[in-house]
Each structure stands twice: as C-alpha cells, then as structure tokens.
C-alpha positions in Angstrom: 32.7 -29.1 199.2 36.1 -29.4 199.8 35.9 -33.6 199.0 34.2 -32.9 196.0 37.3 -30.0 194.3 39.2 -32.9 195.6 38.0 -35.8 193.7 37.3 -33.6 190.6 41.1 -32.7 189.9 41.1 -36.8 189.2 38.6 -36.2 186.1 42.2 -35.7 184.2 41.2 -36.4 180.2 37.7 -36.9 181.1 37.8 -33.1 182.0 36.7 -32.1 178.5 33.8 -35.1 178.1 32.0 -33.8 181.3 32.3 -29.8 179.9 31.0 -31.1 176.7 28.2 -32.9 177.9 27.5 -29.8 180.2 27.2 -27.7 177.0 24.6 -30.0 175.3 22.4 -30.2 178.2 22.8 -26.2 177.6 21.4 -26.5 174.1 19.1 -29.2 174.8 17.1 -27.0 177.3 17.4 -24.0 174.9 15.4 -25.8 172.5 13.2 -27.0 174.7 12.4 -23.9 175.8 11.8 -22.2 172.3 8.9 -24.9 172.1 6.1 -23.4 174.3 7.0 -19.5 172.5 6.4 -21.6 169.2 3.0 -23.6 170.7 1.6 -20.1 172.1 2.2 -18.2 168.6 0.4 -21.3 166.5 -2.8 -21.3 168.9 -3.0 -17.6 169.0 -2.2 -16.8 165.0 -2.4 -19.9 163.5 -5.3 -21.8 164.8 -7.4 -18.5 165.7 -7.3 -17.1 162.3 -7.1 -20.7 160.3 -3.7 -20.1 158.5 -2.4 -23.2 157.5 0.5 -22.1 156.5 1.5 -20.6 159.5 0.7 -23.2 161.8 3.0 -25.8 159.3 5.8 -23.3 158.9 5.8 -23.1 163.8 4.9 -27.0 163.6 7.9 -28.0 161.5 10.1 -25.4 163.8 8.4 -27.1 167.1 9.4 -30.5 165.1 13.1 -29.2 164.4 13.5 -28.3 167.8 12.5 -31.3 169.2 14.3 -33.3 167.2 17.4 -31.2 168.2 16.7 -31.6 171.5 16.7 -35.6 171.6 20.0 -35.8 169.2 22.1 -33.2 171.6 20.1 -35.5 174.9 21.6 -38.7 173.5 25.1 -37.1 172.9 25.3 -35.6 175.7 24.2 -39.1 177.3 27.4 -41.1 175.9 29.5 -38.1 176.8 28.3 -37.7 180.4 28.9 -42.0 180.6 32.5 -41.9 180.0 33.1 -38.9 182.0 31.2 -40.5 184.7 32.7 -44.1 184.2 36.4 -42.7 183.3 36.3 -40.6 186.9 35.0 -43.5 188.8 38.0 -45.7 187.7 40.9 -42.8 188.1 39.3 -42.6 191.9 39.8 -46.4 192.7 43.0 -46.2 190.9 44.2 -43.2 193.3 42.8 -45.5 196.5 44.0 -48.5 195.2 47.8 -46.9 194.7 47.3 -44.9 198.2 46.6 -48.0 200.4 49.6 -49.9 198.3 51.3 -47.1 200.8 49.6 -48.1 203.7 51.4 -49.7 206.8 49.1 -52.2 208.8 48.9 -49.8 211.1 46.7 -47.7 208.8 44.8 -50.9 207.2 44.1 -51.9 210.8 41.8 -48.0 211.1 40.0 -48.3 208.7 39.3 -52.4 208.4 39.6 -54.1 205.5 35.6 -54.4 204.5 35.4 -50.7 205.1 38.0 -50.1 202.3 36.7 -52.5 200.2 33.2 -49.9 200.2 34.6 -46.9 199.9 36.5 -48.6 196.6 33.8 -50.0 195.0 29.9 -48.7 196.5 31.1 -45.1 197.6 32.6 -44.8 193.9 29.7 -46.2 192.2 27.7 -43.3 194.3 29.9 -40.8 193.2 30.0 -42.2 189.4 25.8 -41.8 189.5 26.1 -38.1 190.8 27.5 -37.3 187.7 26.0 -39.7 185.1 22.1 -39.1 186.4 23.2 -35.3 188.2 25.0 -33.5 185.3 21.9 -33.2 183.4 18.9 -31.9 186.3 21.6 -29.8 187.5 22.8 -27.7 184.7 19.0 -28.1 182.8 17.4 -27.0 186.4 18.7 -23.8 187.1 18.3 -22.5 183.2 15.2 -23.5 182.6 14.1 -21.5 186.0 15.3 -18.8 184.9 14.6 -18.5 181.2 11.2 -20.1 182.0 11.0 -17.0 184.5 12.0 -15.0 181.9 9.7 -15.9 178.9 6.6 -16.4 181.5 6.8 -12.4 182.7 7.4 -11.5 179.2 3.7 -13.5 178.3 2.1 -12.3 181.5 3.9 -10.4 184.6 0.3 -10.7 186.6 0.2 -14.7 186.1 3.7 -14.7 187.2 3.5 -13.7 190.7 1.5 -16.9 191.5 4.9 -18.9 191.1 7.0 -16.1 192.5 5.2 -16.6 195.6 4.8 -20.4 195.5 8.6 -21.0 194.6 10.1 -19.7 198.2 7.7 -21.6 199.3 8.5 -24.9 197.7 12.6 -23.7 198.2 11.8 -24.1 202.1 10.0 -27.1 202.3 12.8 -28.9 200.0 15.9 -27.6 201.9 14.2 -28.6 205.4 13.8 -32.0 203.8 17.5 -32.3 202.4 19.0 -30.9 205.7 17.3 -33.7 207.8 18.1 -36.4 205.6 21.9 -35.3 204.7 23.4 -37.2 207.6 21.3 -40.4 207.1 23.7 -41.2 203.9 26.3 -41.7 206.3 24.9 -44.0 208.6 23.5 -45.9 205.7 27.4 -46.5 204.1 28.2 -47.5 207.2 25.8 -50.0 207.1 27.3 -51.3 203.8 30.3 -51.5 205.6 28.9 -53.7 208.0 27.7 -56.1 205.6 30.5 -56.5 204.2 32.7 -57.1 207.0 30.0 -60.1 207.4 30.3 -61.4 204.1 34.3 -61.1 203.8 34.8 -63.0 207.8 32.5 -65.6 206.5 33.8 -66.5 203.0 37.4 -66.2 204.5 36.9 -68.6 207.4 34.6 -70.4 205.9 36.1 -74.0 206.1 36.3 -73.3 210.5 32.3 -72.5 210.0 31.6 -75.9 208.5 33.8 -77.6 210.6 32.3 -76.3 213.8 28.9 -76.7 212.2 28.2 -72.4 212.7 26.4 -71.8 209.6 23.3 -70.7 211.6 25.4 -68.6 213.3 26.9 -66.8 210.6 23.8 -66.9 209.2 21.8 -65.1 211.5 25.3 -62.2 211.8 24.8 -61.7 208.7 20.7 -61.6 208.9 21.0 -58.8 211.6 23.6 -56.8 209.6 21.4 -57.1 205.9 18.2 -56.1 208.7 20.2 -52.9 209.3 21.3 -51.9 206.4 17.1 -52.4 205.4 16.2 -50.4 208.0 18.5 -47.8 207.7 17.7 -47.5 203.7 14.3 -47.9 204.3 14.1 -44.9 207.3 16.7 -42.7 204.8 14.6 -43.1 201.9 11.3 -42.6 203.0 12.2 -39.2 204.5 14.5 -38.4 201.0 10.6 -39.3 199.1 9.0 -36.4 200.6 10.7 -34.1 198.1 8.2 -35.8 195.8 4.5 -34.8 197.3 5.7 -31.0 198.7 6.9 -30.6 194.9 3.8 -32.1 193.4 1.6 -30.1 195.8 3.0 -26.8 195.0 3.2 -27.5 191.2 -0.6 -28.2 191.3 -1.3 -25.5 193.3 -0.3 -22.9 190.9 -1.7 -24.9 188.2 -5.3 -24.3 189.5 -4.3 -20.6 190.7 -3.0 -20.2 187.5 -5.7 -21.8 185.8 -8.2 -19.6 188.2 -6.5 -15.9 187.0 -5.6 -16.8 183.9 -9.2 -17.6 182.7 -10.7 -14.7 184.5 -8.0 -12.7 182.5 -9.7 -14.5 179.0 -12.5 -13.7 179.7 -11.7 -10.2 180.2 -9.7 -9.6 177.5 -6.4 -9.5 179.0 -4.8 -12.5 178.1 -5.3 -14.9 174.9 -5.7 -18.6 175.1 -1.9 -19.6 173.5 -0.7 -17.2 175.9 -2.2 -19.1 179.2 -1.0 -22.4 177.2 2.8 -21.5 176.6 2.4 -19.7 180.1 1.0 -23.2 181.7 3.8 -24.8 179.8 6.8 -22.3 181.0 5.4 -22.7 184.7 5.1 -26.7 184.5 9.1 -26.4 183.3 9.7 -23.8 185.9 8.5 -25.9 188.8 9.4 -29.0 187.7 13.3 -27.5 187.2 12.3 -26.7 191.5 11.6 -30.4 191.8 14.9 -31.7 189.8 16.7 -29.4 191.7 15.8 -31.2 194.8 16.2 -34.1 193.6 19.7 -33.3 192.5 20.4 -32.3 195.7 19.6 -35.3 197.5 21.8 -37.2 194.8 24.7 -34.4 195.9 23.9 -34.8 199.3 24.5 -38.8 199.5 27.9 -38.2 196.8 28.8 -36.1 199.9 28.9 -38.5 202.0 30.6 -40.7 199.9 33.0 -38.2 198.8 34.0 -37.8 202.0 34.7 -41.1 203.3 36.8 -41.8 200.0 38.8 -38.6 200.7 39.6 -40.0 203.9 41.8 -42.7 202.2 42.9 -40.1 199.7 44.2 -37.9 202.3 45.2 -40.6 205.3 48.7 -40.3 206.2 50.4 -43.3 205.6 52.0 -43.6 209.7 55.6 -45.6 207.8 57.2 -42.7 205.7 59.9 -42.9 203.9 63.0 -40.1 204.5 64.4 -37.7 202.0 67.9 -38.7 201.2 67.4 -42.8 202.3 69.8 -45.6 201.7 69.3 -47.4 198.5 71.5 -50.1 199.3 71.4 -52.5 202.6 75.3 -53.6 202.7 74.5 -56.7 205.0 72.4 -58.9 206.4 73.3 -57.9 210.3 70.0 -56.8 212.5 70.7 -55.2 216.2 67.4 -54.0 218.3 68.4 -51.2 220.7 65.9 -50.6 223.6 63.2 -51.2 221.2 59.4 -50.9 222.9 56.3 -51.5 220.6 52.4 -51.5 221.3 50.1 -51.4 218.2 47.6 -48.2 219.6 48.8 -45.6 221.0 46.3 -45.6 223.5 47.3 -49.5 224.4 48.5 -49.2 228.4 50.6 -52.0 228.0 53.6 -52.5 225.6 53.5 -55.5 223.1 57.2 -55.7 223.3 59.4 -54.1 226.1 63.1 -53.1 226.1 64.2 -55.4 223.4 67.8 -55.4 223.0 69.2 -58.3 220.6 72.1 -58.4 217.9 72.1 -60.9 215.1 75.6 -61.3 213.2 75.3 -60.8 209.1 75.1 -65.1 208.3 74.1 -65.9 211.6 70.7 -67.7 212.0 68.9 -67.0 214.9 66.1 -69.3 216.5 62.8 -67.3 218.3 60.7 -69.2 220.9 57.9 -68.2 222.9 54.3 -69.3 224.2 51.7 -67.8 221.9 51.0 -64.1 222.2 54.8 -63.0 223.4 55.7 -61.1 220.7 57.6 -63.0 218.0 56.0 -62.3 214.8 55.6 -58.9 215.8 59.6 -58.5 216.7 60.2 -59.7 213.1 57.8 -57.2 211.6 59.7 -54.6 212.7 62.9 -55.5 210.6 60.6 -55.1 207.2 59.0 -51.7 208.9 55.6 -53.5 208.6 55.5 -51.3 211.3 57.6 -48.9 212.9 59.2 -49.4 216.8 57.4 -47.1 219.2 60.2 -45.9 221.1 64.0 -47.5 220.6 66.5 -48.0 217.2 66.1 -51.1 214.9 68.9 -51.8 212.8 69.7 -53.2 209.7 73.7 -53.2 208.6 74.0 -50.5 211.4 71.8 -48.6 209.7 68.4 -47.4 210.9 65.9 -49.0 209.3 63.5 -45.6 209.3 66.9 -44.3 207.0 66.2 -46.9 204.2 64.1 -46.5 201.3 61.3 -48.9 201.9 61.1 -50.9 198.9 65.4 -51.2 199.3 65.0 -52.2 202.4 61.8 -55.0 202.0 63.4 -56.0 198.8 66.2 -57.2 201.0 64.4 -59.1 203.1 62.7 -62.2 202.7 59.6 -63.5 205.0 57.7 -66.5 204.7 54.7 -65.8 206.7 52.9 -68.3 208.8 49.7 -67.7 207.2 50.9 -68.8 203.4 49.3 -67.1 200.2 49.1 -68.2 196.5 47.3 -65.9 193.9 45.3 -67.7 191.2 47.6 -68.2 187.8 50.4 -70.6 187.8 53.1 -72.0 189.4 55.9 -70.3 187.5 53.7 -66.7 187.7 53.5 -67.2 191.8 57.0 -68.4 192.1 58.3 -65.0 190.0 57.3 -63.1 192.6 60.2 -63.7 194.4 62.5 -62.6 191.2 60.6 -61.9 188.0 63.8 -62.4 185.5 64.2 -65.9 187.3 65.1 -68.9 185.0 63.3 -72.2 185.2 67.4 -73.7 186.3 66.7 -70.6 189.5 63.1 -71.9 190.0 63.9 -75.7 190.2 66.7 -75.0 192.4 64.9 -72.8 194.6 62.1 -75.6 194.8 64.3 -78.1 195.3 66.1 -76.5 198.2 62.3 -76.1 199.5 61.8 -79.7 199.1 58.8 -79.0 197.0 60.3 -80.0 193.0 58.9 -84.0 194.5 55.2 -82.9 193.9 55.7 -79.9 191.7 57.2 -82.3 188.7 54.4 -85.2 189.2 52.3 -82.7 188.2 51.3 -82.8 184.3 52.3 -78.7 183.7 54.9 -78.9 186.2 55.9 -75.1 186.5 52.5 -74.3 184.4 50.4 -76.2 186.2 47.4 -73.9 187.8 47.2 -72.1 191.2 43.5 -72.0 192.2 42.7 -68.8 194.4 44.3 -68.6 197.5 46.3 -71.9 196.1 43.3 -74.2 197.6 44.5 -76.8 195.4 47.5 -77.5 197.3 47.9 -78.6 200.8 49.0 -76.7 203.7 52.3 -78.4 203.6 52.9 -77.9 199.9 52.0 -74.0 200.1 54.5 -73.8 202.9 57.2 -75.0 200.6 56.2 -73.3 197.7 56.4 -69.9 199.3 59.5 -70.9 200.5 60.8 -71.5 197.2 59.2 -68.0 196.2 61.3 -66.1 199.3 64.7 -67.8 198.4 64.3 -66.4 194.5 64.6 -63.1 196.0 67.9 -63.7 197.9 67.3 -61.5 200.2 70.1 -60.6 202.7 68.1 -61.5 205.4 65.3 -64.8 205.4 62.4 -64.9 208.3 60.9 -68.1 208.7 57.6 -66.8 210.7 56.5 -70.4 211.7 56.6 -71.2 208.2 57.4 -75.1 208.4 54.7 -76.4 211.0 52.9 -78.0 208.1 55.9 -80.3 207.0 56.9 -83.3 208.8 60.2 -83.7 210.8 62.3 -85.3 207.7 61.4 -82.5 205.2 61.8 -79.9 207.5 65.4 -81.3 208.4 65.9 -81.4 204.8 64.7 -77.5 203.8 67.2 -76.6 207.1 70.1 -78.5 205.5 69.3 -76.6 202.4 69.7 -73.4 203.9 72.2 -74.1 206.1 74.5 -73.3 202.7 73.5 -70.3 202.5 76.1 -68.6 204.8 76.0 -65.2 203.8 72.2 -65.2 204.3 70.9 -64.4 207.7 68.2 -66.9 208.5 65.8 -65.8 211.5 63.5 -69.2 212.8 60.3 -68.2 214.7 59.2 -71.5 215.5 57.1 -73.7 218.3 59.5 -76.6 217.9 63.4 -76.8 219.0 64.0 -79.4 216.4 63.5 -76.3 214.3 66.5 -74.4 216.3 67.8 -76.6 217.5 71.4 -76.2 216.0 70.7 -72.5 215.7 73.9 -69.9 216.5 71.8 -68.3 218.8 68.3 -68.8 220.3 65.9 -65.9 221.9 63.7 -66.6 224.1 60.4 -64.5 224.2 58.5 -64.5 227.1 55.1 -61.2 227.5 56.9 -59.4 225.2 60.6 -59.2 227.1 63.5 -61.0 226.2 64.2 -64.0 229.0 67.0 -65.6 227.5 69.7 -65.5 224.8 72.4 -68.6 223.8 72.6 -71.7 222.2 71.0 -74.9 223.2 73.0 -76.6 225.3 72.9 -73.3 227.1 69.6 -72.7 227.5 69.1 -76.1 228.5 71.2 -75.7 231.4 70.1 -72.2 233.2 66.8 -71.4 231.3 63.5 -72.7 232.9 61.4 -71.5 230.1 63.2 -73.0 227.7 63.6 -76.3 230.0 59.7 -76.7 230.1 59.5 -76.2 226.1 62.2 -78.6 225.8 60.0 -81.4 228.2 56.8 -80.6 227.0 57.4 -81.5 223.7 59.6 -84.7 224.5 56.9 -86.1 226.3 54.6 -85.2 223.7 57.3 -86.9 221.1 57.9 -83.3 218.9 61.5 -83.2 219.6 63.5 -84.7 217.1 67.8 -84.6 217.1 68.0 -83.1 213.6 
C-alpha cells in the first residue's frame, strides 16, 4: 500500500474532487437504501388496507429518492472523471520530469518500451481504479452494513441466513483475488513486450524493408501479441470466477430466505412487505459482497501498476548532482586521469582502461579507432552522460562530478553520430542550440555548417517544415543542420561524434575550415577518416578500450602501426584526401 499513499500525494487540486465525489456516492446509497423501508411500509399499510393516500404520499417519497439518487450518481460521475483524469496526468508529469533526470545508465534498466508502459497503460490502470473503483468501494461497505442493519431491524431470524452465507462468500472471493494478484504483473509485462516489438520495428523500419524481414518482424511481433493473449486470457478467466461463487451464494440465500421467510407468513410471524424490503436489503447486501470483490480485483491489478510506476518515481538517478557545484566552466581544457569505465557493474571487462589524455583549452583533438574501442564512449564521459567508474575527468581542472549538470552540458556541444530533428521547423530545431538566436546567428551558424546552399532553395527557408525525425532531409543535410544547431550554443567545448560521414570530402574540408576560426573553442573529431584529422593538434589513437598512441600525424605515421594500417587501408580504398 505503500505505492498507492505514494501516488495519492500527486492528486494535488484534484484532492478535493475525489472527497467530493466520495461524499455523493455517500448520499447516493443513503437514498437508495431508504427505498426498500419505503417499499415494505406501502405493501404492508398501504396496499393491505387499500389506502390510497398512503401508498401516493411512500410512492412519491420512493420517487424523490430515486430521483436523488440518479442526480447525486451523475455528479458524482463528472467529479470522480476529473479526479481520476487530473491524477493520471500529474503521474505522467512526475515520470515524465523524473526520467528528464535519468542518466543512460538508468534508461538502459528499465528499456525504453518498458517506460513507455508504465507512462501511458500502467497510468490508464491506475486512472480506472478510481473512475470505475471510487464508487463500489465506498457504496459497498455502507450498504453492507446499513443493509445489515435495516434487515435485523425487519427480521433478526431471516438474517442469520446471510450471516452465515457472507463468511462464506468472503473466503471463496479472497482465495480467488490472492491467486490471481500476481497474474497482473506478468500480464504488464507482457505489454511491455509488445511494445518493445512495435517501437524496434517502426524505428528500424527502413533496414526491415531493405533486407526484405517483414515476415520476420511479423511473426516477433505475432509471438509477443500471442503472449500477451494468453496471459490476459489465463488472468482473466481465473479473475471471472468472482462472478459464479457470488451469484451462487446470492441465490442461495434467496431460496433459504424465500424457504423461512414464507414459513414465517404463514405463521404469522413475518408480513409480506417485510419479506419484500428484507429480500431487497439482502439482494443489496450481497451484491455490495460481489462489488467488493470486484473492486478488489480492480485494486489488485492498480497494484501492480502502482508499483512498477513507483519504481520510476523512486529510481535513483545513478549521475547526481553535488551540493555547492560550479556554475561556471572557465575553459574549454579536458584532462582524463586514470579513467576506467564498463557500463554494468557486473561487466568483467572494462570498456575503457587507464585512460590518461589532456586536451589544451582551443586545441582540437582527432579520435581514431576500429569500431567497438571506445570512442564515443570516452566523449560521453565529458557531458557526464555517464559517470567514469574509477579515475578523475576534468573539465577546466575541475571535476566534472563538481559541476552543476546543466552548467556543465550547456557548455558543451556534441553532434551525435546518429542525427535527430523534431517535427516543426527549421528555425524551431535550429533554436535549440540558443533560443534568443537571431536569424544573422542562424545563417551564420548554417553557413559555417555548409548547409545555408539547400536551406535558402527552399521556399520557407528558415520556416520551412521538419517532418518527424527530419525524414525529409537526407542524411547529409541532417548532419549539417545539427551542426549548425551545436555551434548556436557556443559551447566551450564541440564533439564531432562521427558527425560528417554523410558529407563528401569538399564540404567536410569546408565545415573544418569553418571551425578552424574558432580558436577559443575546443573541437574534439571522433572520426573513421584521417582526412577528418588530419591537420589535428593532436590525434588519439583508440585501440580495446586503451590508449595506443598520442601525436600529430606525421608522427603517428612514422612509429604507430595502428595508425599506419588506417592510413593504407583507406588510400588503397581512395578515402584519404590531403585537406
């Protein structure tokens, strides 16, 4: 229950909607239960004795009361929405603003189609508990008891037939609900899985055509949706059986009741609107018993739910940031002492071992390295993407864990190798980089980026719509563009994380002649061709996760055998160009 205090202190101004609609069910059962008194007093004096009068003075009451009863259940319906609705969205709100705090190391736990559940179908489950939940499970429990109540005040002998039949009925429902409880689980879980399959799919989705896999993904998908069946099915077939062991025991007393009480007419003991209003209390009392498990089941699978949302509530983001940081990085200079890094901590081998490297504020600095030696993760480290697992990484001899983290990212620019535009415009993707930008910044930023060409053929120019994920524009022009982005922030420190292997030699000599202007800007090149750093200050050379090499290129060329090879390999294959 812990989950559920939990996600209730986020009701905030919906607080007093769900208390409200709590009190209206209140009176809505109160009338409701005034109505079978009413009913056994107009059989017994009314209809017996043939005053008219009497039985229109307890119809118009049953009438009022009824009518009272369906105004206060459609109040309390619009009440018990927004409550329900209002929660649901301060919930994603609080999980959306949590995993904003996430490092990848975090994201990388839970996985991203597991988050995507717990934000959207674990909320929804939580939003029905209240808006179909509220109602059985404040009407239940009163109406047991008053229907308890009022019945041994019509007829204590006809009452022990549900006194005995209710424990009864109590077991069967809470055997049911304890077997069932952890089934919820395993069926969001499921979700989870089918998720997974729909997001790999849609997101690689131009490699499945290309390679023709669409039966593949197909029949992934197929086995996952199977599951997720299966597992509903097998949950809510047990969760049904509520259903007959309630019926059974309300019809039960029925005909015990119905046996006694006629016997007890018969001999006097018991009038014919009495036996009706009792018939009518018992059918509320054990139908309350059914709602009630029913209610349960629903709290039972919002458990569940609750849970695995208060997991994200409560994860512990693993980059923190320190009381007391530096607001202000005074240079671009970046020194790695002894740094080691593997991304579990269960991993027996280090991604990156004893990585000692120092990179002069202005200097640009050229990474190389086969695939899978550890460049883009060295760079990560700088922006505390993630945090060294042993060792110091430095920025302006500072620590980097000493910074505040938005100080510290906003002075450092990275264009990733994997190049994102969000859906709007142009000008809207571009102010990412510096949102008080002028169109003189933007042009010149796209213009050192080589990308104003193609930008200004376009009829809106700067205006000119970004499909999602920027699908309307080649890889080459997204490249650029998010280039453009990165040098409106002028950051101390630019990473180039492959971020030119969709431009050809001429405009990549260009964007580099560009930058090269920059001097105060420290520009760090992880790149697969030397052309690219070529004419660095410096160039590293990566090799399973160790440093094999530092110097220029004329250097390298002469005692480096790693860097030798790359240098021949890509001659023969005509990469190399001399700019």
């Amino acid at each position: 229950m812990h989950d559920i205090r939990k996600l209730f202190s986020y009701l905030g101004p919906y607080r007093k909607d769900l208390f409200f609609a709590g009190f209206l069910v209140f009176i809505e059962t109160a009338f409701e239960l005034v109505i079978p008194k009413l009913m056994s007093d107009l059989i017994d004096f009314g209809v017996s004795t043939g005053d008219m009068q009497y039985m229109t003075r307890k119809g118009l009451q049953m009438g009022f009361c009824a009518v009272l009863a369906l105004i206060t259940g459609l109040t309390y319906a619009r009440f018990a929405a927004r409550a329900a609705y209002g929660w649901g969205a301060r919930i994603r709100d609080a999980e959306y603003e949590r995993l904003q705090g996430f490092s990848f190391k975090n994201i990388d736990y839970f996985e991203s189609s597991s988050l995507v559940t717990r934000m959207t179908s674990d909320v929804t489950v939580m939003q029905n508990a209240i808006n179909g939940g509220l109602r059985p499970l404040i009407r239940s429990p009163m109406m047991l008891f008053l229907g308890i109540g009022f019945s041994f005040s019509m007829s204590p002998e006809l009452s022990l037939v549900f006194i005995v039949l209710t424990p009864v009925l109590a077991i069967l429902l809470f055997t049911i609900i304890r077997y069932v409880a952890p089934m919820y689980s395993q069926l969001q879980r499921a979700v989870d899985k089918v998720n997974m399959c729909v997001e790999e799919n849609l997101r690689a989705i131009r490699t499945v055509k290309a390679y023709v896999r669409g039966d593949y993904e197909s029949d992934k998908f197929e086995e996952a949706n199977a599951h997720l069946a299966s597992t509903a099915k097998s949950t809510n077939r047990k969760a049904v059986l509520n259903l007959p062991a309630s019926q059974l025991m309300i019809y039960t007393a029925i005909v015990l009741i119905m046996l006694f009480g006629g016997r007890m007419i018969l001999t006097g003991n018991l009038l014919v609107g009495e036996l009706t209003g009792f018939l009518s209390y018992v059918m509320q009392i054990l139908n309350s018993m059914m709602m009630i498990s029913n209610v349960f089941l629903l709290l039972t699978r919002s458990l569940a739910s609750a849970e695995r949302i208060c997991q994200v509530l409560e994860e512990d983001p693993s980059i923190k940031e320190k009381d007391g940081a530096f607001r202000k990085v005074e240079n671009g200079s970046v020194e790695f002492k002894h740094v080691y890094f593997k991304y579990s901590e269960n991993a027996e081998q280090y991604t990156l071992s004893d990585i000692c490297l120092k990179i002069g504020s202005g200097e640009t600095v050229g990474i190389l390295g086969a695939t899978g030696s550890g460049k883009s993760t060295l760079i990560q480290l700088i922006l505390r993407l993630y945090d060294a697992t042993e060792g110091f990484v430095m920025v302006a001899n500072k620590d980097v864990r000493d910074y505040g983290i938005n100080e510290l990212r906003a002075e450092v620019g990275i264009v990733l190798q994997k190049n994102l535009l969000f859906s709007g415009t142009v000008r809207e993707n571009l102010l990412w980089g510096d949102e008080e930008a002028s169109d003189e910044e933007i042009w010149k930023a796209l213009e050192t980026a080589c990308a104003d060409n193609f930008i200004r053929k376009m009829p809106m120019q700067l205006d000119a719509r970004v499909a999602q994920a920027g699908e309307n524009f080649s890889g080459g022009q997204k490249q650029r563009l998010c280039i453009a982005r990165t040098l409106l922030k002028k950051p101390k420190i630019m990473i180039f994380d492959d971020s030119m292997s969709a431009v050809d030699s001429a405009t990549e000599a260009a964007i580099r002649k560009g930058l090269a202007g920059m001097r105060d800007m420290t520009k760090i090149f992880i790149a697969q061709r030397i052309s690219t750093v070529k004419n660095a200050d410096k160039i590293v050379i990566l090799d399973d996760g160790r440093i094999a090499d530092v110097g220029k290129h004329d250097e390298l060329m002469a005692r480096s055998p790693i860097y030798r090879e790359i240098y021949s390999s890509q001659l023969k294959g005509g990469s190399e160009n001399a700019n």
